[in-house]
N, C-alpha and C positions, 0 to 999 in steps of 0.2 A: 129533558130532565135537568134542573138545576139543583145541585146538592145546597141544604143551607143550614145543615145541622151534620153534627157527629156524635155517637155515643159508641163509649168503649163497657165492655164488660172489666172488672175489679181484678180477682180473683184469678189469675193464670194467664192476664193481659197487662197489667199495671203492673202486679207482680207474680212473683212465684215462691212457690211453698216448698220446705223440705219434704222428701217422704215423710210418709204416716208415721214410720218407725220409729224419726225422732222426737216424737212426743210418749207412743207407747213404751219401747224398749228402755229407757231411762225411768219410766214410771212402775214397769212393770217389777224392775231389779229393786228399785226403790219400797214396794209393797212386798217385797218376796213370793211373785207368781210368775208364771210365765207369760208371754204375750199373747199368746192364743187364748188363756183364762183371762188376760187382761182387758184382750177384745169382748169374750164370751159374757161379761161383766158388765158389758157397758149397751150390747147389741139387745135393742126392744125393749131397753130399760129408761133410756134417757129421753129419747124420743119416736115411742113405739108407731105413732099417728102419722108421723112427719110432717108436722105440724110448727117445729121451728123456724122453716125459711117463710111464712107466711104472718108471723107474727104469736101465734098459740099458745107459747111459751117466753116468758119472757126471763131476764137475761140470772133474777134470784132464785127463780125456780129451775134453770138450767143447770145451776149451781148446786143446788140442792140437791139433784138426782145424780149428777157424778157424786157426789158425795156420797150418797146411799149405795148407788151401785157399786163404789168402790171402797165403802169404808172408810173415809177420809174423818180427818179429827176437821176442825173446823180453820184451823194452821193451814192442815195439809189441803182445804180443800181451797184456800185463799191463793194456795203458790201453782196448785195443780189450775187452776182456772188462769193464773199472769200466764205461767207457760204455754196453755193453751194459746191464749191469743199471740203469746209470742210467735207460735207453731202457723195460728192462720191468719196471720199478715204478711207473712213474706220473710221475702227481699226487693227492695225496688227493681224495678227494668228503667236503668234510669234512660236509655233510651227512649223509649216508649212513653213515658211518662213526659221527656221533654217536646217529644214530637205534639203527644195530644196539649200538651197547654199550649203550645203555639201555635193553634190553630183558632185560637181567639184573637182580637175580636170580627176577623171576619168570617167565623163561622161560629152559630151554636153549637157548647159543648155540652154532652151529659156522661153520666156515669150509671150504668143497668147493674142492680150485684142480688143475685141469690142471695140474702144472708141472715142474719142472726141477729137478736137484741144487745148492743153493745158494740156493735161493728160499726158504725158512723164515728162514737166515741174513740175508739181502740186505731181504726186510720185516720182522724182525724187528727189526732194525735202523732202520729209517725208521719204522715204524707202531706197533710193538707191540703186536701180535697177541696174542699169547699171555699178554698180562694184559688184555684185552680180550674173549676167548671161551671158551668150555671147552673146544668141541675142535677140533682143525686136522688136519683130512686135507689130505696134498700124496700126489698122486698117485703120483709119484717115488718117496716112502716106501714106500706099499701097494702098490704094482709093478700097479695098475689103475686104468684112466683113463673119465670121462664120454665119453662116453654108458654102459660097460659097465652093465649094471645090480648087478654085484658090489660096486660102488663109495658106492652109494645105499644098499645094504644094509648093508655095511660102517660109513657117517656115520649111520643108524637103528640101531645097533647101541651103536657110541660114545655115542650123543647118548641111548640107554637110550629110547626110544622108538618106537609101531609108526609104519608110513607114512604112516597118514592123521592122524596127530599131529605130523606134521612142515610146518611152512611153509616152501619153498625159491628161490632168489630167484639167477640167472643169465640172461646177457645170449645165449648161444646158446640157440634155437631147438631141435637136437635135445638138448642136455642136460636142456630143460625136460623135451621130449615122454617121451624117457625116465623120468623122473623122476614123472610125472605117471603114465603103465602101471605102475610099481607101489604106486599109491593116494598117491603124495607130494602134497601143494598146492604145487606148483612153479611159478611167475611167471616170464613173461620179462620183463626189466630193459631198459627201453627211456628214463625219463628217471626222474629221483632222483624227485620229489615226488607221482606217480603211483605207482611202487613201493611208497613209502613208506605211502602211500592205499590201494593193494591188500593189503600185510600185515595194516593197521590193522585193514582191512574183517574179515579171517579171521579175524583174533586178538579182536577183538570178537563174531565168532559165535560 
């Protein structure tokens, strides 16, 4: 096996998110309800299908439905949406994040993310991605999401390499396991400087 590609998962590997709380509890006190009706408000309403990480809904009509579910003036529904993305971009790992760029140009890098219409824009924006990897799969685009394994083959595909030449590096559990059934070197992401440790190990064998 010679590894000749790396792809990292976004979202809980590149960076990390506050709790939930600090999107809803500020929101909640702000509408004068509680969190629990705040949640109740929003659950099967926004996206009852689950249909957003594959593209379904796209990023004006995600917009619209927090709005409806919560009653938002068209103000509040502008600041409740900045917030939100504030809430699901993070904080960098700037770790991690310096590790995967320098692993160019001698290896392919990609980027795998579960995500939403506007998330390319939104880190593109904070991180700059995209002069940082070769390839970026958002789920949202390719209209399929981890665990499918159309999605794995699809990033093996981009990234011009077979699966057991790829090292892949996400913090869910079935995204690995998936990933791992079709001969991927997939690692779950549990703390920066062990991840970092496990890649090293592969890319050295």
């Amino acid at each position: 096996m010679v590894v000749r590609a790396v792809a990292f998962d976004i979202g809980g590997v590149l960076y990390w998110k506050d709790p939930e709380t600090q999107i809803t509890s500020p929101w909640a006190q702000r509408l004068g309800i509680s969190e629990a009706d705040f949640k109740t408000a929003l659950a099967g309403r926004v996206d009852p299908d689950r249909v957003i990480p594959t593209g379904g809904i796209d990023e004006a009509e995600i917009k619209r439905r927090y709005a409806t579910a919560l009653g938002l003036s068209d103000s509040q529904r502008d600041e409740f949406m900045a917030d939100m993305w504030t809430w699901y971009c993070g904080h960098k790992d700037e770790n991690m994040l310096r590790y995967a760029s320098s692993l160019r140009p001698q290896y392919c890098t990609g980027l795998l993310s579960n995500s939403a219409d506007g998330a390319r824009r939104e880190e593109q924006t904070r991180y700059g991605f995209e002069e940082l990897f070769d390839v970026i799969l958002y789920s949202h685009e390719v209209g399929v999401a981890k665990p499918d394994p159309k999605v794995y083959a699809l990033l093996c595909d981009r990234l011009r390499v077979e699966p057991d030449e790829l090292v892949f590096l996400d913090d869910d559990l079935p995204n690995v396991e998936a990933a791992r059934k079709l001969g991927i070197h997939a690692i779950l992401h549990q703390e920066t400087r062990q991840s970092i440790q496990e890649i090293s190990a592969l890319l050295g064998a």
